[in-house]
C-alpha positions in Angstrom: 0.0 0.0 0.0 1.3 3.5 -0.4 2.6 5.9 2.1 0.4 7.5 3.7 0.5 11.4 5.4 -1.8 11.6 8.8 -3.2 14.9 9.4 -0.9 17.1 11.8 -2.7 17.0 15.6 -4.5 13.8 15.1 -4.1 10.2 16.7 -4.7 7.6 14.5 -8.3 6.7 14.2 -8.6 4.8 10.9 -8.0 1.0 10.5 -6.7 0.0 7.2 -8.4 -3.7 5.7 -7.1 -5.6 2.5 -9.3 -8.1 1.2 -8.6 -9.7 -2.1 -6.5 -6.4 -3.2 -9.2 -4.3 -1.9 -8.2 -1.6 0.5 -10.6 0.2 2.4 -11.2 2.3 5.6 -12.9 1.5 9.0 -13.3 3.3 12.4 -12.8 1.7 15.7 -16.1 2.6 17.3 -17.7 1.6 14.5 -16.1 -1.5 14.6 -17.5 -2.4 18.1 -20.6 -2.9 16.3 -19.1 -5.0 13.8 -21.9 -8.3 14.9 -24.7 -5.7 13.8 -24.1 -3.5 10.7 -20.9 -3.3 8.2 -18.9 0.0 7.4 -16.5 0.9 5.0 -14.8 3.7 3.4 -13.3 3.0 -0.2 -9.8 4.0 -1.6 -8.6 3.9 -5.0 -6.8 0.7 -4.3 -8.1 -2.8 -6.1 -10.2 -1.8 -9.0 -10.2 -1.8 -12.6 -10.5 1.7 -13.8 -8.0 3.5 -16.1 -6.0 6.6 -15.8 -7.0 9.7 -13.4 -9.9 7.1 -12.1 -7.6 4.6 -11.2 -8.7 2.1 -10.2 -11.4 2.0 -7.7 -13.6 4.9 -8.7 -17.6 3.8 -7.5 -19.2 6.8 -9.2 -21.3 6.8 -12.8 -21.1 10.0 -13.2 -17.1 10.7 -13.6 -16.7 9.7 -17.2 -15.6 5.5 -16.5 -16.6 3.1 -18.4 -19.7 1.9 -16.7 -18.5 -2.0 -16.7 -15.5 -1.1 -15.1 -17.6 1.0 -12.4 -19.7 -2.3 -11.9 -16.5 -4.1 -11.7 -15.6 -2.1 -8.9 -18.6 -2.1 -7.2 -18.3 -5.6 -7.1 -15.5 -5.9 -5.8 -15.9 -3.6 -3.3 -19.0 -5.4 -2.1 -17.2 -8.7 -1.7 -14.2 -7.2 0.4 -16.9 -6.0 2.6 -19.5 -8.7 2.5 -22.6 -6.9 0.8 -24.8 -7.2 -2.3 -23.7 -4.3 -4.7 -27.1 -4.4 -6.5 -28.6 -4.0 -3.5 -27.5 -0.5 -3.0 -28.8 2.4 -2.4 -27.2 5.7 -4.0 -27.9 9.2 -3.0 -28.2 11.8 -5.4 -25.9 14.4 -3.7 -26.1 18.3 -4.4 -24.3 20.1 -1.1 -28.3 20.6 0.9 -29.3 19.3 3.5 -32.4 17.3 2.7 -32.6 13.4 4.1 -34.3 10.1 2.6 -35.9 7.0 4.8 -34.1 4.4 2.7 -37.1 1.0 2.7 -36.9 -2.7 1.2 -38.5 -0.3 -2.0 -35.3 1.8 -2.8 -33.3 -1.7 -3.0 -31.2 -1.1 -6.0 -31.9 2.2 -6.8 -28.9 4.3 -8.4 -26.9 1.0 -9.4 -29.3 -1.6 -11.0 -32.8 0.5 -11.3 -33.5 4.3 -11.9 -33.3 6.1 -8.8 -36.4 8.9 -7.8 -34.3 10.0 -5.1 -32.8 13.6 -5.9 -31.4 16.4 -4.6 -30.6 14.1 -1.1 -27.1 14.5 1.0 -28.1 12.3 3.3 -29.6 8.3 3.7 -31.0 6.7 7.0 -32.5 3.5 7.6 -33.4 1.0 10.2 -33.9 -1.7 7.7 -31.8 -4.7 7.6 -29.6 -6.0 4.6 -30.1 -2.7 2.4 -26.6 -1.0 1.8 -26.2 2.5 1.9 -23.7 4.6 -0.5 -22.3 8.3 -0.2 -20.2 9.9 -2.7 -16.8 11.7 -1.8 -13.6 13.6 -3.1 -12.6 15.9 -0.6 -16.1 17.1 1.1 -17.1 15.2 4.6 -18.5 11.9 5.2 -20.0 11.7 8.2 -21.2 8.0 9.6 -24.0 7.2 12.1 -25.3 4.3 14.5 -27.6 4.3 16.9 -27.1 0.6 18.4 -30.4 0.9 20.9 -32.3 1.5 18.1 -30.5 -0.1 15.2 -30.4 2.7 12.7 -27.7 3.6 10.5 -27.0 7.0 8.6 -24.8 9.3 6.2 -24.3 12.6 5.5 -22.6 14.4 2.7 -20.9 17.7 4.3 -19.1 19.7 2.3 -18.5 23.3 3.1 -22.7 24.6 2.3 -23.6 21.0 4.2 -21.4 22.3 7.2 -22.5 25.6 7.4 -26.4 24.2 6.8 -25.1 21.9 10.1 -25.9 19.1 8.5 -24.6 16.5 10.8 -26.9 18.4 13.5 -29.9 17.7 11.1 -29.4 14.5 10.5 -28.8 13.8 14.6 -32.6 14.9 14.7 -33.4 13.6 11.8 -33.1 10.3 13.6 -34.3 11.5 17.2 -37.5 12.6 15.3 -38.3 9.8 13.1 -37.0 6.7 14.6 -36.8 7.7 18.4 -32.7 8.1 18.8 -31.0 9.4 21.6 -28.4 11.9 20.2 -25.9 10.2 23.7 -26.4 6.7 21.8 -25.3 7.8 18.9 -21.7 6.8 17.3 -20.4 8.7 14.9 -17.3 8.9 12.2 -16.1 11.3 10.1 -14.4 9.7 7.7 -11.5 10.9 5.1 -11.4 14.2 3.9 -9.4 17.3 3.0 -7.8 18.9 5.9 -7.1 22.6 7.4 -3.8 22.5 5.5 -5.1 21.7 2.6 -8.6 23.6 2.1 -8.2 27.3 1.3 -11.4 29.2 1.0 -11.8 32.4 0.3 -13.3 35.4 2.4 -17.0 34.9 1.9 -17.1 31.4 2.9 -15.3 32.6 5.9 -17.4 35.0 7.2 -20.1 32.6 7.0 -17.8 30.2 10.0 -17.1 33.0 11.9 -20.7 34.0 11.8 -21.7 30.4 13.0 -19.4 29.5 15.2 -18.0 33.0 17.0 -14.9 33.9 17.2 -12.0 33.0 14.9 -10.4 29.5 16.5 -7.1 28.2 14.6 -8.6 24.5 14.9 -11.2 26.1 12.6 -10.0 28.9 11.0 -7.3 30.9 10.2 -6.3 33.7 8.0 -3.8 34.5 5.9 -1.7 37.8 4.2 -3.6 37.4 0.3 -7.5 37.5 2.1 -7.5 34.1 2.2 -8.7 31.6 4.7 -7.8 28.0 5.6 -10.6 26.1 7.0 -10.9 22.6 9.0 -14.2 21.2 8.0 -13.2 18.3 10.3 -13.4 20.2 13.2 -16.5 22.3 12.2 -18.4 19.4 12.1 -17.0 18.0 15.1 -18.1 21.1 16.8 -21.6 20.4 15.2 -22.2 17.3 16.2 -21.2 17.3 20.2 -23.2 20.9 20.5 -26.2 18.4 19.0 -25.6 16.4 21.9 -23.4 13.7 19.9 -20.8 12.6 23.2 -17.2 13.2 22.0 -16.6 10.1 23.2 -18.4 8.5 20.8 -16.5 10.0 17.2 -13.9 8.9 15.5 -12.2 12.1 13.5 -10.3 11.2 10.8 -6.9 11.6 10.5 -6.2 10.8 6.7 -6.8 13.9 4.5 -7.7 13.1 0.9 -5.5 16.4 -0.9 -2.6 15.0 1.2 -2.9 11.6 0.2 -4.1 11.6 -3.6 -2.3 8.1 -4.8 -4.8 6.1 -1.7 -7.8 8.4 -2.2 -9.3 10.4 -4.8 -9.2 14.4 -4.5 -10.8 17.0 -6.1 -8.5 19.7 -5.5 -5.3 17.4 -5.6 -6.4 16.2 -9.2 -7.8 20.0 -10.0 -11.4 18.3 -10.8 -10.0 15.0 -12.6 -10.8 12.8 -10.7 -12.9 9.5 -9.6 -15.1 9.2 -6.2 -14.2 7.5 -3.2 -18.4 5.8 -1.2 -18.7 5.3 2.3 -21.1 2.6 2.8 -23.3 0.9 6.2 -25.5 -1.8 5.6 -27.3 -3.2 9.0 -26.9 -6.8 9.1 
C-alpha cells in the first residue's frame, strides 16, 4: 500500500483492511458494532478503472466506463461482504435534505432508476439494504444508533457544514425513529484537511458568523485574504453541540488532498478525478 500522510494534531483513528486487493477504511467505534451492521470507506486501491480514475472509482457520473464501475462495485462489495445491486445511492447536491431508505429503494442508483434527488443524506433502520455516499474531498459523516438499530450518512461539504448538517441528520433520527443523540456513534471519515482547504473570504465569514470567534482549529487567516478552514473540526463542533458525546467519534486523521495516490481528490487532481463511497448496511 502507499505511504500515507496523517493529518498534523491527530491520533490515528482509521483501520486499514485488504481483502482480495481491496483496501478500504474502517473506524474503531464503528467496529465495536461489527456483529450488527458493516462499514467501509473506499480508496482507489483494487479496482479496474483507467488513468485519473484509477482504479477504484464507484461513481457513474465521472466519465468510467460503466463496466469497469460495476466491476468495482463488485469488488468492493465482496471485500466487505454486501450485495452491490442492492444498493442504495444518494443523489448528492451540497443541501441538506434526508431520505428514509425502505426494502422499496433496494437497487436504486446502481441496477434500477433512482427517484431520489437532490438528497445529501440516507438513514434507515432496515436490515440488509446498503447505503452509499459519494466523496472527493467534502465530509462523510457515519452514524449508528445501536439501541435503536439505525444507520445513517451525511454528505458535508462546506454549504452541508454551514447548513449543520450532521446536526440535522442527529434529529433527523431522534425525530423519526426515536434516537438518543448520547447513543449515537459517529465517524467522520476521510477528507481534505485545514492545510489543505483554502477558502476564500465569503465562505469565511459565514464560519465565523456560526461558530463565533475566529479559533485556529477552525479557521485561520492569511496575508492574500485568504482563509484556511478545517471542516473536520466544524463538524465536530456540530455534532457534540447536538448532543453527539465526544466520546463517541472517531475524527479522521487521513486527508484526501494530502494523500491523492490512496484516495481520490478533487482539488489534488484540480477536478479529474474518480469518487471514493462510504457505505453501512445493518446486518
Amino acid at each position: 500500500m502507499t505511504d500515507i500522510k496523517y493529518i498534523r494534531n491527530h491520533d490515528k483513528c482509521c483501520n486499514f483492511n485488504e481483502k482480495n486487493g481491496v483496501t478500504y477504511i474502517t473506524f474503531p467505534k464503528l467496529e465495536k458494532y461489527n456483529s450488527e451492521l458493516i462499514h467501509g470507506f473506499s480508496t482507489r486501491l483494487g479496482g479496474v478503472s483507467k488513468e485519473h480514475l484509477a482504479s477504484m472509482n464507484l461513481s457513474f457520473t465521472r466519465g468510467d466506463a460503466p463496466q469497469n464501475v460495476m466491476e468495482n462495485h463488485r469488488r468492493f462489495a465482496a471485500a466487505l461482504g454486501y450485495d452491490e445491486k442492492r444498493l442504495v445511492f444518494s443523489d448528492q447536491v451540497h443541501k441538506t435534505a434526508f431520505h428514509k431508505v425502505t426494502e422499496e429503494d433496494v437497487g436504486k442508483g446502481i441496477v434500477r432508476e433512482s427517484h431520489i434527488k437532490e438528497i445529501d443524506g440516507l438513514v434507515t433502520d432496515v436490515r440488509n439494504v446498503p447505503i452509499i455516499t459519494f466523496y472527493a474531498d467534502c465530509v462523510p459523516l457515519m452514524f449508528y444508533d445501536p439501541v435503536n438499530h439505525v444507520i445513517a450518512m451525511a454528505h458535508s461539504g462546506w454549504k452541508g457544514t454551514v447548513g449543520r448538517i450532521g446536526a440535522k441528520m442527529v434529529s433527523f433520527m431522534e425525530n423519526e425513529y426515536g434516537s438518543k443523540p448520547s447513543d449515537i456513534i459517529c465517524a467522520i471519515a476521510p477528507s481534505i484537511c485545514q492545510d489543505c482547504y483554502e477558502v476564500s473570504e465569503d465562505v469565511a465569514e459565514q464560519f465565523i458568523d456560526m461558530f463565533g470567534l475566529n479559533d485556529n482549529e477552525l479557521l485561520y487567516g492569511k496575508s492574500d485574504g485568504k482563509y484556511q478552514l478545517g471542516l473536520h473540526k466544524a463538524c465536530e463542533l456540530i455534532l457534540t453541540e447536538a448532543g453527539i458525546l465526544k466520546e463517541h467519534i472517531d475524527i479522521t486523521d487521513i486527508c484526501t488532498c494530502c494523500n491523492p495516490n490512496l484516495l481520490f481528490s478533487h482539488r489534488a487532481s484540480h477536478g479529474k478525478r474518480g469518487n471514493n463511497a462510504a457505505v453501512m448496511m445493518l446486518k
